[in-house]
C-alpha angles and dihedrals in degrees: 000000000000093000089058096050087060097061086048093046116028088080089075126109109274110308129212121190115195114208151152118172083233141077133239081029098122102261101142096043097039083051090047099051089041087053097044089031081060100041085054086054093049112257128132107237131193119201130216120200107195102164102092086180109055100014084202090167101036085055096051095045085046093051085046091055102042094044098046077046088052089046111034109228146128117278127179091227117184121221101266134207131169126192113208120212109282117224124218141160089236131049091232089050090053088052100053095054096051092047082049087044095060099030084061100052101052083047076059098042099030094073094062102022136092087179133030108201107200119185113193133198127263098249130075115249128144100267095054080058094053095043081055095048097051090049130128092188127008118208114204112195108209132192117220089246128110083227096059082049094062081082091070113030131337113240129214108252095215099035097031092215129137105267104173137356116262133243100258089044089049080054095053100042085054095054086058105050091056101046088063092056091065102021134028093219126131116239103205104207118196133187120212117195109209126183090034112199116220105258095033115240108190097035108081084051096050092074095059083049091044090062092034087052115029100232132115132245108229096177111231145210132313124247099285121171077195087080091049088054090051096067099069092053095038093240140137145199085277098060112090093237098192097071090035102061123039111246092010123128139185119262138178086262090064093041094058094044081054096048095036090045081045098049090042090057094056089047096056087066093216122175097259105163129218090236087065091039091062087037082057094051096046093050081057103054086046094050091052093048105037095094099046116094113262115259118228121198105211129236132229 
């Protein structure tokens, strides 16, 4: 059946998938940066919400909307689409709605969209591997912790060398190994260590991963609480908080989340086209002038 959902799917914008096979990794807020990073650049973004049971993303983009609503301003807002868990008295019937689910909501999204952002849940389940196995870039979201780095590969505790391939990198690679069956098309898969010790743990080993597994290591962001703040407003390291929130300045804290987030964009190596970049730039310019009076030559 997967097979088949990639020749439904695969005609879709260019699709990331951010995933990570574990929980607390960064998924929603990577997904949420990468979305509003894209919009600034131009670009018009779709969103894709698959875990029913948290609705990480849904929430975020929700709390955006009402609190650029309360207080009437301006906020870049991605198209946005969530698939709830299908119900069915047989696994394969389950599976068929869900593929339906989501096949029906990029026909919604692909019309309007350069780029379709899908978070998916922690846990493995069928539609998370389809939505693998129709991307264009995976974004895996890493803690700086040997146990987020099971995901990936297990490590010998006296060598510290790379044993077997993990669960979420046997899923990948998968993925990969089906698509080419069916399409040609190259998956880039890159991982993005968050919360980086100092000295880093899981680094020095990610090089060894990186050749085993065929991804890339695009480093990734510091231990901020600011990122934590920005949930409940919706917001990112994009946003200019201090004329956002009353009260609210910015500080360096704010300044490095916007350089890292920044630096991190660049490094994904995404598609991003000159026509959006200058789409991005005139919607700039409008949105600094919209509220000064409009200047009239005069004519003779």
């Amino acid at each position: 059946m997967q097979h088949g959902a990639l020749r439904g799917l695969r005609s879709a914008p260019h699709v990331i998938v951010v995933g990570s096979g574990k929980g607390g990794s960064g998924k929603t807020t990577l997904a949420m940066h990468v979305a509003i990073g894209l919009l600034r650049a131009g670009q018009r973004v779709g969103t894709l919400d698959l875990d029913a049971d948290q609705r990480g993303l849904t929430r975020y983009l929700e709390a955006r909307e009402r609190w650029a609503c309360h207080r009437r301003i301006d906020l870049a807002l991605p198209q946005r689409d969530e698939i709830g868990a299908a119900e069915g008295a047989r696994i394969d019937e389950i599976e068929a709605r869900e593929v339906e689910r989501l096949q029906q909501a990029i026909e919604r999204l692909e019309p309007s969209c350069d780029f379709l952002v899908i978070d998916t849940p922690s846990h493995d389940s069928y539609l998370t591997r389809v939505a693998h196995l129709i991307a264009d870039s995976i974004l895996t979201p890493l803690r700086d912790s040997f146990l987020d780095l099971l995901a990936l590969g297990l490590i010998d505790p006296l060598t510290q060398e790379v044993t077997r391939t993990g669960h979420y990198a046997h899923a990948v690679g998968a993925a990969r190994k089906w698509r080419r069956q069916l399409d040609p098309g190259f998956i880039d898969w890159v991982v993005i260590v968050n919360c980086a010790c100092d000295p880093p743990l899981v680094t020095p080993r990610l090089a060894d991963l990186a050749m085993r597994l065929g991804f890339r290591d695009a480093g990734g962001c510091a231990e901020r609480a600011i990122y934590r703040r920005f949930f409940p407003f919706g917001l990112t390291a994009f946003d200019p908080l201090g004329e956002i929130v009353p009260g609210t300045f910015p500080d360096e804290s704010q300044l490095a989340a916007q350089q890292e987030m920044g630096a991190l964009m660049d490094r994904l190596h995404l598609p991003v086209n000159d026509r959006g970049v200058r789409r991005a730039a005139a919607r700039a310019e409008w949105l600094r002038c919209k509220d000064k009076p409009l200047v009239l030559e005069e004519v003779c």
